[in-house]
C-alpha positions as CSV (number, residue, x, y, z in Angstrom):
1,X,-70.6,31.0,-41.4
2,X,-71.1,30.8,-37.8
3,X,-72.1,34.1,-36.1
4,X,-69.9,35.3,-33.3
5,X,-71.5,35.5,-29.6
6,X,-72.2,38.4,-27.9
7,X,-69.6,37.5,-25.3
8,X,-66.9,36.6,-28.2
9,X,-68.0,40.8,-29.8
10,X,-67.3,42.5,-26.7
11,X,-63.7,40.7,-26.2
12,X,-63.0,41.9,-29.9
13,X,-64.4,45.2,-29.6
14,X,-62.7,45.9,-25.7
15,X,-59.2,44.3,-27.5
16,X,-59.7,47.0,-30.7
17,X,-60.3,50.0,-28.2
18,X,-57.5,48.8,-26.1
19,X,-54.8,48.5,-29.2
20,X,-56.0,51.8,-30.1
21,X,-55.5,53.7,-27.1
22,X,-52.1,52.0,-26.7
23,X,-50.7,52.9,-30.3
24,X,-52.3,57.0,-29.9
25,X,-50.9,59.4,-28.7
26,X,-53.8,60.3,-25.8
27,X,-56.8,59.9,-28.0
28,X,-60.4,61.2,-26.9
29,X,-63.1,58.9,-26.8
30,X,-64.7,60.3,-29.7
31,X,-61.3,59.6,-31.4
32,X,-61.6,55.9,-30.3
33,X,-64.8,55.9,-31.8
34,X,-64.0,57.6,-34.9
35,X,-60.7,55.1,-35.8
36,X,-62.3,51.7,-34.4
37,X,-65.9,52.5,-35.7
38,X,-67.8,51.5,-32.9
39,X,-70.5,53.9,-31.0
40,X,-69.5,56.6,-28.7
41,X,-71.6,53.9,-26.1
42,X,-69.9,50.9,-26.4
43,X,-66.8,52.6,-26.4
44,X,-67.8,54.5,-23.1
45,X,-68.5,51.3,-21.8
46,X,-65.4,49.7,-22.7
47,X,-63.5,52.4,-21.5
48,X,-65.0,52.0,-18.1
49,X,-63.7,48.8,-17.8
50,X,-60.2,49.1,-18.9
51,X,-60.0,52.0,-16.8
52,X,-61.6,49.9,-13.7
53,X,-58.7,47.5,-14.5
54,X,-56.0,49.8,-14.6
55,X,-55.3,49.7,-18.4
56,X,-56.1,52.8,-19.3
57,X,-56.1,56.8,-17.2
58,X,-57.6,59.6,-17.9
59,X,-55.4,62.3,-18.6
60,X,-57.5,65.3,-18.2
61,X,-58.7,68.1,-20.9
62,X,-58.2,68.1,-24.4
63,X,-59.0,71.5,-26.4
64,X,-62.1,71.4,-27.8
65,X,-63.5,72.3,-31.7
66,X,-67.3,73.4,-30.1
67,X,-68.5,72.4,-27.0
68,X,-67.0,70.1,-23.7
69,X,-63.7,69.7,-23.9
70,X,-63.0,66.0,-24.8
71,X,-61.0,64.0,-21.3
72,X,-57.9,62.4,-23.4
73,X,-56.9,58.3,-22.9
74,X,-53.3,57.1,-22.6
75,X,-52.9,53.7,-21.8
76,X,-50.6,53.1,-18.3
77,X,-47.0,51.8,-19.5
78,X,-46.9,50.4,-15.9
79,X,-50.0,48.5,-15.6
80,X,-47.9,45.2,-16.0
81,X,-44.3,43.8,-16.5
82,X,-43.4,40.7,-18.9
83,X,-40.5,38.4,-18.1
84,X,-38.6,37.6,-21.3
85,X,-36.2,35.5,-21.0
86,X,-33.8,33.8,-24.1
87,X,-32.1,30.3,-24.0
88,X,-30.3,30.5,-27.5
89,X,-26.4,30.9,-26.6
90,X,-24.0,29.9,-24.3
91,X,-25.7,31.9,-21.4
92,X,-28.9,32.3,-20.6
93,X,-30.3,35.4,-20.5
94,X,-33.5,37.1,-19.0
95,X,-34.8,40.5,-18.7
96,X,-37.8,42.0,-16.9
97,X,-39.6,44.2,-19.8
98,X,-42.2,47.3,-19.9
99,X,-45.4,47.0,-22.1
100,X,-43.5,49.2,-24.8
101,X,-40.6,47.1,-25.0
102,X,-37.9,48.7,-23.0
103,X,-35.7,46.6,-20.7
104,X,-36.1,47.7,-16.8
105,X,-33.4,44.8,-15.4
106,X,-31.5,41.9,-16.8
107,X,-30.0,38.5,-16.0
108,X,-27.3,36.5,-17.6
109,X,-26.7,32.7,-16.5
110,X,-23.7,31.2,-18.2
111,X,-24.5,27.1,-19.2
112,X,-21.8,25.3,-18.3
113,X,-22.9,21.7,-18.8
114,X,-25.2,21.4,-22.3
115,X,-27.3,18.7,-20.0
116,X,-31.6,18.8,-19.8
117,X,-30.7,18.7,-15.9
118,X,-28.2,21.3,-16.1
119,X,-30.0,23.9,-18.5
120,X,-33.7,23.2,-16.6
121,X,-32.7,23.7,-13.2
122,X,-30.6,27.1,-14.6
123,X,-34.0,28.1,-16.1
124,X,-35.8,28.6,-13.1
125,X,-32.8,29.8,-11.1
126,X,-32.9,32.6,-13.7
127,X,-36.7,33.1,-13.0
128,X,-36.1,33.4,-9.9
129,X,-33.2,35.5,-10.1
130,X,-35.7,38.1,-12.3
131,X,-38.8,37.9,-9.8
132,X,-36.5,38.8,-6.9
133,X,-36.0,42.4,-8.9
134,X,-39.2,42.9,-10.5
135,X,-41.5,45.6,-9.9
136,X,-45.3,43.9,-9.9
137,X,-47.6,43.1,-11.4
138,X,-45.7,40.7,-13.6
139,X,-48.5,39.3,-16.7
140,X,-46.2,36.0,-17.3
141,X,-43.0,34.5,-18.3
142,X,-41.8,34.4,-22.0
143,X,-39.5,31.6,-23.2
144,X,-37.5,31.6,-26.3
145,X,-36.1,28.2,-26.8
146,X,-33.9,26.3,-29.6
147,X,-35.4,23.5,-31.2
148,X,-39.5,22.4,-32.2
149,X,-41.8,23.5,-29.9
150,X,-45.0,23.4,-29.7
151,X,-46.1,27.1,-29.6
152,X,-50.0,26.0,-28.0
153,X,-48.6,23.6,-25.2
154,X,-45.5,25.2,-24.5
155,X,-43.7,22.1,-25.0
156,X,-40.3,21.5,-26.6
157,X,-40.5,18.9,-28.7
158,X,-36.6,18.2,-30.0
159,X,-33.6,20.9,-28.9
160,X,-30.7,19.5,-29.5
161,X,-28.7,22.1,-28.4
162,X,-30.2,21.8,-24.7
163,X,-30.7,17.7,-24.7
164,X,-34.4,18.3,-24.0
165,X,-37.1,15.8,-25.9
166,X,-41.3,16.2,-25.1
167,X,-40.2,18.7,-21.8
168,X,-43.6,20.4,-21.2
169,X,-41.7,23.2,-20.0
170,X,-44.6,26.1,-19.9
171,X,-46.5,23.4,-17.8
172,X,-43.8,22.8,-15.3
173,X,-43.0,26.9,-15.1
174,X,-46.2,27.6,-14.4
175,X,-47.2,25.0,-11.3
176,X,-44.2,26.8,-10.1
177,X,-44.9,30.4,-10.3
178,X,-48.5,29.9,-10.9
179,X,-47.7,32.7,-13.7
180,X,-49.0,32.7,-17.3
181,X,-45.9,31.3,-19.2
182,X,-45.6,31.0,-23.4
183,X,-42.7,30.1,-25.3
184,X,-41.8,30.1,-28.6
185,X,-38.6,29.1,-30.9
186,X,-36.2,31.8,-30.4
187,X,-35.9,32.4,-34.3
188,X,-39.9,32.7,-34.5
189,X,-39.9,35.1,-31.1
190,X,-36.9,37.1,-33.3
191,X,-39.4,37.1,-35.9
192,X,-42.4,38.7,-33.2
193,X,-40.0,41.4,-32.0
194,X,-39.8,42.6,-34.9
195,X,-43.4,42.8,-36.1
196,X,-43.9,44.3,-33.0
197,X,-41.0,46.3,-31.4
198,X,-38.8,46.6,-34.7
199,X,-38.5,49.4,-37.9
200,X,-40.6,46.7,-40.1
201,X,-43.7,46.5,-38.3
202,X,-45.7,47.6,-41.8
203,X,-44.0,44.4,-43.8
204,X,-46.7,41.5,-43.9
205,X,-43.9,39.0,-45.1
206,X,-40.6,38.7,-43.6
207,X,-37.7,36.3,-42.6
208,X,-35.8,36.7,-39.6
209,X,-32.5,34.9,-39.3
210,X,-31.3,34.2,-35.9
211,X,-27.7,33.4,-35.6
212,X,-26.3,33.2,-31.9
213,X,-25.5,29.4,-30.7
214,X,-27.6,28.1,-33.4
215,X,-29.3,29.3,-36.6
216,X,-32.7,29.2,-37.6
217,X,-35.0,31.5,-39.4
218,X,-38.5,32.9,-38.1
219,X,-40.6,33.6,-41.0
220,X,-43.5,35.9,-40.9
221,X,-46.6,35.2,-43.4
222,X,-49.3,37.7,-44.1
223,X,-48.3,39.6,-40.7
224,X,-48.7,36.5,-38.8
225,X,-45.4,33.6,-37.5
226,X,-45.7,30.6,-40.0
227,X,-44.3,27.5,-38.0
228,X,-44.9,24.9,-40.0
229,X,-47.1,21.5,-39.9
230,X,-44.3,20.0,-37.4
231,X,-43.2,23.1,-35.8
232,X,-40.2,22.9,-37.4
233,X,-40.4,25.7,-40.3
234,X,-37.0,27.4,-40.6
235,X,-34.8,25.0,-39.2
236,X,-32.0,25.8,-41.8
237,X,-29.1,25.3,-39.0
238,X,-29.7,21.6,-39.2
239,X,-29.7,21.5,-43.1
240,X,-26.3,19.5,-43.7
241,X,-23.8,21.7,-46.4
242,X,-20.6,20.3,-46.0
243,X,-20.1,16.9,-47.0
244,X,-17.9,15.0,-44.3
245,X,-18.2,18.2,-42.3
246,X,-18.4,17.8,-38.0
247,X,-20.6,15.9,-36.2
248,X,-23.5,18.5,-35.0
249,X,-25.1,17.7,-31.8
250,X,-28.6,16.9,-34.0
251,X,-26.3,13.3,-35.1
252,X,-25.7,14.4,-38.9
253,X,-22.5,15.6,-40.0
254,X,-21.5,18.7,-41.7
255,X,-25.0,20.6,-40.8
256,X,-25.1,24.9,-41.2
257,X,-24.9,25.1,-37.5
258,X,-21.3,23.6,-37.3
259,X,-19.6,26.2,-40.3
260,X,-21.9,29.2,-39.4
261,X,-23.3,29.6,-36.2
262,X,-21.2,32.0,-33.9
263,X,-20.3,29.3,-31.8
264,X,-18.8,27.7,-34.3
265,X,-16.8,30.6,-35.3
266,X,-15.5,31.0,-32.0
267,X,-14.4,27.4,-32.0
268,X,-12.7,27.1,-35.0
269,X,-10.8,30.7,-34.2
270,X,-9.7,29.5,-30.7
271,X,-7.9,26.4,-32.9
272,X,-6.7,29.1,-35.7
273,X,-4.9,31.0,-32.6
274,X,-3.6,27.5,-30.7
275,X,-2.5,26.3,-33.9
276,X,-1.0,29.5,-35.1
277,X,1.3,31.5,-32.9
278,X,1.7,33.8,-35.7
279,X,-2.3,34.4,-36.0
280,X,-3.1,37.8,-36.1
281,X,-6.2,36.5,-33.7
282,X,-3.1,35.9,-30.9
283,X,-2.7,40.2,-31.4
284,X,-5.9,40.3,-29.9
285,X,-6.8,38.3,-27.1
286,X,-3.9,36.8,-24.4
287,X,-4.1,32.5,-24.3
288,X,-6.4,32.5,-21.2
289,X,-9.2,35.2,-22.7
290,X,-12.1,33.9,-24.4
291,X,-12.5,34.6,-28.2
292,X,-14.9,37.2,-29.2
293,X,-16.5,38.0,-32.3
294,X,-14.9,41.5,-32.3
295,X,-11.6,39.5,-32.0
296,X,-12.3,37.5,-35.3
297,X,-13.3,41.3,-37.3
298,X,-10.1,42.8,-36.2
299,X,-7.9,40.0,-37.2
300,X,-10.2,39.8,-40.3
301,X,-9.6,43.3,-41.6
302,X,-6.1,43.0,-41.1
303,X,-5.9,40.3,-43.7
304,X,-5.4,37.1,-41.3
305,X,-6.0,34.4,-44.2
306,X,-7.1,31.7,-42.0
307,X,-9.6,34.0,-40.5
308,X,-10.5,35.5,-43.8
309,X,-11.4,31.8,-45.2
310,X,-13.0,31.2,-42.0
311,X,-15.7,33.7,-42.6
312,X,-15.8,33.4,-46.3
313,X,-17.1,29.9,-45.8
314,X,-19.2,30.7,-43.2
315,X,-20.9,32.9,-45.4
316,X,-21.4,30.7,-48.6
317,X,-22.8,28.2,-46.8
318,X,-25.2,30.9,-45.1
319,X,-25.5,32.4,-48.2
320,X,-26.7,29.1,-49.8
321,X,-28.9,28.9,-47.1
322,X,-30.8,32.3,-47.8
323,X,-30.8,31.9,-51.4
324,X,-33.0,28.7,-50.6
325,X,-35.2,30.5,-48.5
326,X,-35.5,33.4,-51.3
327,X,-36.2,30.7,-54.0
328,X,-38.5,28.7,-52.0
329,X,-40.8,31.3,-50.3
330,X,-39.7,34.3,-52.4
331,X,-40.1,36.7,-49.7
332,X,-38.2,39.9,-49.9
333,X,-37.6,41.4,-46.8
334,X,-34.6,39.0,-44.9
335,X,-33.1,40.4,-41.5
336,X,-30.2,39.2,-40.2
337,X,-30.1,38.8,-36.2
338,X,-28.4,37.5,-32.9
339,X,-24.6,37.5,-32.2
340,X,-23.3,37.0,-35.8
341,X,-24.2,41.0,-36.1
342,X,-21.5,41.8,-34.1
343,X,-19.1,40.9,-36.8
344,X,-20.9,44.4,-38.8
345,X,-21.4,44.9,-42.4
346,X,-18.2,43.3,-43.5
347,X,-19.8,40.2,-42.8
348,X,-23.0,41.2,-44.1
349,X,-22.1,42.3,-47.5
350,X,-20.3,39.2,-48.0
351,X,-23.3,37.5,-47.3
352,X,-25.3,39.5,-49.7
353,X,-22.6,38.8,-52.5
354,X,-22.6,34.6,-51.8
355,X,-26.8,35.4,-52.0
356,X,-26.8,36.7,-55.3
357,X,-24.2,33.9,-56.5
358,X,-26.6,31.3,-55.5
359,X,-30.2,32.4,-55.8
360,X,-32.0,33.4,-59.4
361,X,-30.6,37.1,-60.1
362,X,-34.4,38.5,-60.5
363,X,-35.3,37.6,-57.2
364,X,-32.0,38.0,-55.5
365,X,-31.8,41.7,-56.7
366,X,-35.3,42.1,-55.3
367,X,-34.6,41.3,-51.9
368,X,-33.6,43.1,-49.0
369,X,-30.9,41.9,-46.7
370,X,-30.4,44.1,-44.1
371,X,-29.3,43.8,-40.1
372,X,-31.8,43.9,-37.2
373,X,-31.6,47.4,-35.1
374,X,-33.0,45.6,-32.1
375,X,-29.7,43.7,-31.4
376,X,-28.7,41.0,-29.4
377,X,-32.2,41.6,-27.0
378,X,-34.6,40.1,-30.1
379,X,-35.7,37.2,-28.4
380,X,-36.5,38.3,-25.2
381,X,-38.2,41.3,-26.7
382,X,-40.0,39.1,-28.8
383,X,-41.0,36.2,-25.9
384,X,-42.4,39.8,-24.3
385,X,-44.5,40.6,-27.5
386,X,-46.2,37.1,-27.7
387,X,-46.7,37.6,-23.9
388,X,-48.8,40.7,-24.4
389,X,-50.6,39.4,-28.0
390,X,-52.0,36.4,-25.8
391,X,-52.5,38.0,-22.2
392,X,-53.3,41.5,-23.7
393,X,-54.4,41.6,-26.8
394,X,-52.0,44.0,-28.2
395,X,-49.8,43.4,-31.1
């Protein structure tokens, strides 16, 4: 075993007092002390310093049990902002972000071209677009991204979806802004937000299936992202399920992404209601609107059988999809996330029925299949959460 340096304790013990102060509710020092275990001197000393850094105020008296009243800790919300930005849909979208998650201003680019010139270049126009409005300091620039990436170097390996191959995208972002910059798959950042901004932070194991433009699954292992030997761990959307199916932009035919994503829903309902005058989808939205999601549920509840079978095969092929991921890793807690929500529990309980058709019974019934709460903001919140676990130290 090698033993730790001095230099290596400290870090660990100042990132422990810090997580602690930040998840209390104005803690003493002595309290510090008492739910970290350290001494009341090292944690003085430590205190000192995050205080010199602007981490952590004083926030005057406590009331005391025998003798000096204790001074109570809070940790300053607005010691730093995160730039979170998500490149998963048909716009890009960015937000500037508070150290407790909450969303201070926001940015949407729409893609028009699906070019590596065209979806770079609108990258940094929406940086720049978000550092115009944001109040300082900003800690760095969070990227979720479609595709393998390479969550050390910050370089995208294969997206598809964005014609990028071996960008080195955190490297380029940061000789630009000279700002600390991290990216992530946007199905693994889904996965982050929710260990760390999300109504599961307790669960060690989780899946998080993000279905926007794409679909891929974020899986969480022992409390901590599992992306794979390759980087590629959950990339169901490009798992071919329909024989003979439409050419995907990864080259195969028939792959998840083409039946199931909400792109493809949109797609395939625009040619339902072009094809159809007599589609209850044309009762909805005039020729020249764009389809919507909420556009496909209304015409779906009303009994539109080309719609109905529309989202009845989107969801046996998903649901195929998840009961692999239940067989294979056998973890129970599966959340839902991205655009597809929109569509509400109509499409999630008929996902939960095509789950339990195809996955052994014993472990289907044990698993939970449920929606996100944190909506269609997941990535960016969680491109902000790996932004403070690697500048901060707070998770």
């Amino acid at each position: 075993m090698i033993k730790a340096t001095q230099q290596q304790t400290r870090a660990h013990n100042r990132q422990l007092v810090l997580q602690t102060i930040y998840d209390q509710s104005q803690p003493s020092r002595a309290d510090v002390a008492r739910l970290t275990g350290l001494t009341r001197t090292t944690i003085s000393d430590l205190v000192a310093e995050l205080i010199n850094e602007g981490l952590v105020e004083e926030m005057g008296q406590g009331q005391s049990i025998g003798g000096k009243p204790p001074t109570m800790l809070k940790f300053v919300d607005t010691c730093g902002y995160l730039i979170g930005i998500d490149l998963g849909s048909h716009e890009f979208q960015g937000a500037v972000v508070d150290l407790r998650g909450h969303i201070i201003d926001r940015v949407c680019l729409a893609l028009q071209e699906r070019n590596s010139d065209t979806a770079l270049t609108l990258v940094f126009e929406l940086i720049d677009n978000l550092l115009a409005h944001a109040p300082s300091p900003i800690i760095g620039i969070g990227i979720g991204s479609p595709g393998l990436i390479d969550p050390i170097s910050g370089t995208i390996c294969l997206s598809v979806n964005l014609d990028w191959s071996n960008l080195p995208l955190a490297r380029l972002i940061h000789d630009h802004y000279n700002l600390p910059v991290h990216i992530a798959n946007n199905s693994q950042a889904a996965a982050i937000a929710e260990t760390t901004f999300g109504t599961h932070r307790d669960i060690r194991n989780m899946v998080v299936v993000k279905i926007g433009g794409g679909i891929a699954a974020g899986i969480v292992i022992n409390g901590e992202p599992y992306f794979g030997d390759g980087f590629g761990a959950g990339e169901i959307g490009h798992v071919v399920v329909k024989e003979n199916g439409e050419l995907c932009p990864c080259g195969h035919y028939g792959c998840l992404e083409t039946v199931a994503s909400s792109y493809a829903l949109l797609k395939n309902a625009q040619k339902i209601a072009q094809q159809n005058p007599d589609s209850l989808l044309n009762l909805h939205a005039k020729p020249s609107e764009k389809m919507t999601l909420d556009i496909i549920l209304k015409a779906y509840q009303q009994g539109d059988a080309d719609v109905i079978n529309l989202l009845n095969e989107a969801s046996c092929y998903l649901g195929i999809a998840i009961a692999n991921l239940i067989c294979i890793i056998n973890i129970r807690q599966i959340l839902i996330a991205g655009m597809i929500t929109d569509l509400g529990t109509v499409f999630i309980n008929s996902l939960k029925q095509q789950v339990s058709k195809h996955a052994l019974s014993f472990l289907a019934d044990e698993t939970q299949i449920e929606t996100s709460a944190l909506g269609n903001d997941i990535v960016i919140l969680g491109v902000a959460a790996l932004l403070m676990q690697r500048e901060l130290g707070l998770y």
